[in-house]
VOLUMSE-917447 format. One record per atom (N, C-alpha, C): x, y, z; residue in one letter. Coordinates in pm, whole numbers, plus 50000, padded with zeros to 5 digits. Example, Ala and Ser with C-alpha at 12.3 -4.5 7.8 and 13.67 -1.06 7.14 Angstrom:
residues 2
    px    py    pz code
 51319 49431 50780    a
 51230 49550 50780    a
 51320 49670 50780    a
 51285 49775 50708    s
 51367 49894 50714    s
 51290 50003 50787    s
end
This chain:
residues 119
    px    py    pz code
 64834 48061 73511    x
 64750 48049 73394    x
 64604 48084 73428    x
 64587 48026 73576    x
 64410 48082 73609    x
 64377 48219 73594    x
 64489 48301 73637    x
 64489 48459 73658    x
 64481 48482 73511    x
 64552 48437 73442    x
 64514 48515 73323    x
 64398 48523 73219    x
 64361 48356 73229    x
 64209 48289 73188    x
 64132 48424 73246    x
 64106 48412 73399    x
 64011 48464 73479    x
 64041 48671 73433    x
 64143 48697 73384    x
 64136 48863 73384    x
 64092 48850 73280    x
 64111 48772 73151    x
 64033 48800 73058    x
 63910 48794 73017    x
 63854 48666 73113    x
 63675 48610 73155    x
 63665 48771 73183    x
 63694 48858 73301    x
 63652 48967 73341    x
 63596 49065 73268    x
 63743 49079 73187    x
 63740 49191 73080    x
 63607 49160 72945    x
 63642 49032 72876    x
 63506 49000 72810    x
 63353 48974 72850    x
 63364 48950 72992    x
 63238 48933 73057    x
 63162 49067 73024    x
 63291 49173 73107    x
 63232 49307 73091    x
 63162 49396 72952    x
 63247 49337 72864    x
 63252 49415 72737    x
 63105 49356 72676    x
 63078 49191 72698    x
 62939 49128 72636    x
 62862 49272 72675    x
 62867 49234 72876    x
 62726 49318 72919    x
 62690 49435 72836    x
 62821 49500 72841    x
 62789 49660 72779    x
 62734 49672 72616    x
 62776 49546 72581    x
 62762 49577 72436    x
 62609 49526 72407    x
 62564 49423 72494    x
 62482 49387 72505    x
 62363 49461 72550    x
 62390 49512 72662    x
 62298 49611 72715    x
 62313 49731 72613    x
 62365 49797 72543    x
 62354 49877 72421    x
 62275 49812 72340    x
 62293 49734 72281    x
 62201 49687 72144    x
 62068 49692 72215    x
 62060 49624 72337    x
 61891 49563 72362    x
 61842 49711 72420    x
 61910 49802 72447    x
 61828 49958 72491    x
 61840 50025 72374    x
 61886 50003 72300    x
 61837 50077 72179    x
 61795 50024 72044    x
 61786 49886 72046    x
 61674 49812 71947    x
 61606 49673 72018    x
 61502 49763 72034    x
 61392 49665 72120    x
 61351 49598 72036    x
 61392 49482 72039    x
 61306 49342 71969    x
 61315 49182 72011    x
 61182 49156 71962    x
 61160 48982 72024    x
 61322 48947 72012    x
 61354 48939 71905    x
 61486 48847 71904    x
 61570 48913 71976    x
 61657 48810 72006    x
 61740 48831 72133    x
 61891 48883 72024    x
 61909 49005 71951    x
 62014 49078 71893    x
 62119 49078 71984    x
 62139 49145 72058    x
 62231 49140 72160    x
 62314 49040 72210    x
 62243 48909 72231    x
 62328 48783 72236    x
 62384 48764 72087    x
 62327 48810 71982    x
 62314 48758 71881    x
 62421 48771 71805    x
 62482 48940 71819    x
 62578 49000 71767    x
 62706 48970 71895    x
 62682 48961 72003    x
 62827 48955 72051    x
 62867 48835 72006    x
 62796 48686 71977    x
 62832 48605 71946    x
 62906 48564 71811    x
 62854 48678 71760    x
 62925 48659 71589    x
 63039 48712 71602    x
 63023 48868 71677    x
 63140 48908 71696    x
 63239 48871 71754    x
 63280 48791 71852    x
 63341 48661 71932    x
 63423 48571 71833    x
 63307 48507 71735    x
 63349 48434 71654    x
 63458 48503 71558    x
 63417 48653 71474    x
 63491 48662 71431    x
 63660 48708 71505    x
 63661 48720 71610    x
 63771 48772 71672    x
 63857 48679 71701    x
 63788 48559 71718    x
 63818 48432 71764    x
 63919 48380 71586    x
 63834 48373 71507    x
 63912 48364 71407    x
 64044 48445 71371    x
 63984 48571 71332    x
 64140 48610 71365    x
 64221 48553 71422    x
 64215 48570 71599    x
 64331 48540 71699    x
 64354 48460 71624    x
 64300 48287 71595    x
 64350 48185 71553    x
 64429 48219 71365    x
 64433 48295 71313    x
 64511 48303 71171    x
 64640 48379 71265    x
 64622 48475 71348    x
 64745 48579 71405    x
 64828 48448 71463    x
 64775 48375 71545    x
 64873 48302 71617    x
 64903 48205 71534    x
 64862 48179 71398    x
 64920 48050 71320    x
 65044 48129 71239    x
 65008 48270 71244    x
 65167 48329 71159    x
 65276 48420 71205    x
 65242 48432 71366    x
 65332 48539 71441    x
 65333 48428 71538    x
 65435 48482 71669    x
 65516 48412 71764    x
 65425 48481 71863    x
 65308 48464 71914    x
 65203 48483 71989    x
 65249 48388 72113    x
 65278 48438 72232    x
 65295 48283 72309    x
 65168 48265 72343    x
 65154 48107 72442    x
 65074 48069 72496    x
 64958 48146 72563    x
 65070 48227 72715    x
 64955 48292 72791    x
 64876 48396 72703    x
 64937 48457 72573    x
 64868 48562 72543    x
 64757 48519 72482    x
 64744 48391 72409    x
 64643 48321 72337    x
 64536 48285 72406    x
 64598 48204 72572    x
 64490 48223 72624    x
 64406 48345 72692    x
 64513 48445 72737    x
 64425 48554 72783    x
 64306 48584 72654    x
 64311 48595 72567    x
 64275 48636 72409    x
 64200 48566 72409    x
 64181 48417 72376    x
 64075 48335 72282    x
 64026 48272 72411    x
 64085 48237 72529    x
 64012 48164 72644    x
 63959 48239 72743    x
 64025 48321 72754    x
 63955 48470 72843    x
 63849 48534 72798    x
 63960 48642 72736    x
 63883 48755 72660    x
 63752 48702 72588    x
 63767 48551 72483    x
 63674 48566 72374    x
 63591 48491 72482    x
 63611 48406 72535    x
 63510 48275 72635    x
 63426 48409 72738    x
 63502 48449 72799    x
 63414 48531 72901    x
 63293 48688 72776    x
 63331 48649 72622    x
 63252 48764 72580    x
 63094 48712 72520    x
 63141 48592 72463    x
 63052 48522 72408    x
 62988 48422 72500    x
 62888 48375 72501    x
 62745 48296 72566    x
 62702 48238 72511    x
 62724 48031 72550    x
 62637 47973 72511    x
 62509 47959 72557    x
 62535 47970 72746    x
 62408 47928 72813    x
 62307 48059 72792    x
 62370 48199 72775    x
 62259 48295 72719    x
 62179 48289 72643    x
 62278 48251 72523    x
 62211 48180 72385    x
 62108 48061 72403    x
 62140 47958 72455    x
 62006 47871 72540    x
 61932 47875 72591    x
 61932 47987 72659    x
 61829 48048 72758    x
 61725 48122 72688    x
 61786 48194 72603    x
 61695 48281 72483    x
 61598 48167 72390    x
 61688 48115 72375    x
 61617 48035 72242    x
 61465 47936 72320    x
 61544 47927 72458    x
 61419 47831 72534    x
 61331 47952 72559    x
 61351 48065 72582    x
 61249 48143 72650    x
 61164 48179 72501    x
 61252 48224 72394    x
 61159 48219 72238    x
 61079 48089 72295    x
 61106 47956 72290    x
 61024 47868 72260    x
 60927 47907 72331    x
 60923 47859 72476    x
 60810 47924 72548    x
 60718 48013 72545    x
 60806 48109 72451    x
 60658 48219 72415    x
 60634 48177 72310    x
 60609 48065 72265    x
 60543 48011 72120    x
 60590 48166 72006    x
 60747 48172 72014    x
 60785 48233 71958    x
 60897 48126 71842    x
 60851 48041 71763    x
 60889 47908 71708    x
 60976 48021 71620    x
 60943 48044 71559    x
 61021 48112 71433    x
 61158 48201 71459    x
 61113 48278 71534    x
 61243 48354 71607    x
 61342 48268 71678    x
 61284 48177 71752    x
 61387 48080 71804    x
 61477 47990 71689    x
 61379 47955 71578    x
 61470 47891 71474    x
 61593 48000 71401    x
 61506 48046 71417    x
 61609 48174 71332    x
 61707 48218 71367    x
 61740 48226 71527    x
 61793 48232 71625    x
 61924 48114 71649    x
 61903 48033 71652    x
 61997 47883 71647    x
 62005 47918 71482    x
 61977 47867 71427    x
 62006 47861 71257    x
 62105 47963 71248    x
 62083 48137 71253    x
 62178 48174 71196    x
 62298 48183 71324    x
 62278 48168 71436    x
 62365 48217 71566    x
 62464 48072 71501    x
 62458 47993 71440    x
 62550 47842 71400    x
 62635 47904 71253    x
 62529 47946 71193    x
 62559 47955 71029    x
 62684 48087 71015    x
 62659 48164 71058    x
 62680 48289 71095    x
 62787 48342 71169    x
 62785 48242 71284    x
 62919 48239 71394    x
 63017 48155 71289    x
 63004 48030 71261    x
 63119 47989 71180    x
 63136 48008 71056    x
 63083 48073 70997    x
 63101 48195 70895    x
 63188 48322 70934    x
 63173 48371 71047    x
 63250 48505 71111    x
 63392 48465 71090    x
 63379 48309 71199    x
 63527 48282 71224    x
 63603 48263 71138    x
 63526 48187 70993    x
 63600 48176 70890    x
 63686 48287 70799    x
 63566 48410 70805    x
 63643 48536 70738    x
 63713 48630 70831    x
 63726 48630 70931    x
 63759 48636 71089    x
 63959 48546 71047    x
 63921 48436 71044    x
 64049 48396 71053    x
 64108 48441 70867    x
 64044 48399 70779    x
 64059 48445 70619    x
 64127 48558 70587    x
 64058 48704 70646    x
 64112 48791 70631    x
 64283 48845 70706    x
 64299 48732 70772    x
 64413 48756 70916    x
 64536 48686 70850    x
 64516 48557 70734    x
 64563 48442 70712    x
 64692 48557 70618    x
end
């Protein structure tokens, strides 16, 4: 079960960076986008998986490679923390709210139409 957790941590680890490092080299801005969008996007994938595996015969390991792997190693909380503290620090108050506010509102919103559309 570790092997499969851990190939999918890999594979999503990888996919954040890249997607991540895309957004932030090609839209430079205070807010931290890049964490911003893999996280929604996570969420919504995450939803899905969870409507797919409530109506198909999905086993276990594949769920976890998928939602404990794949989605855990794509999405970032401590990134997301790190950002929002480093907004604070630059007496960047607003962006940091904005930042938590919609990265909450937004992510479980994804998952909802994420899993909705799958149902």
């Amino acid at each position: 079960m570790m092997l499969i957790v851990g190939l999918g941590s890999f594979l999503g680890g990888i996919l954040r960076y890249v997607l991540a490092f895309l957004i932030h080299y090609r839209i430079q801005v205070v807010f931290p986008l890049g964490t911003f969008l893999v996280n929604i996007i996570g969420c919504f994938v995450i939803g899905i998986l969870f409507a797919l595996s409530e109506r198909t015969a999905i086993s276990f390991e594949w769920r976890l490679f998928f939602a404990t792997g794949i989605c855990g190693g794509f999405t970032t909380f401590s990134a997301f923390s790190l950002e929002t503290m480093t907004l604070m620090r630059n007496d960047q108050l607003l962006y940091a709210g904005l930042f938590v506010a919609l990265s909450v509102i937004l992510g479980l919103a994804s998952t909802f139409i994420g899993y909705t559309l799958c149902k």
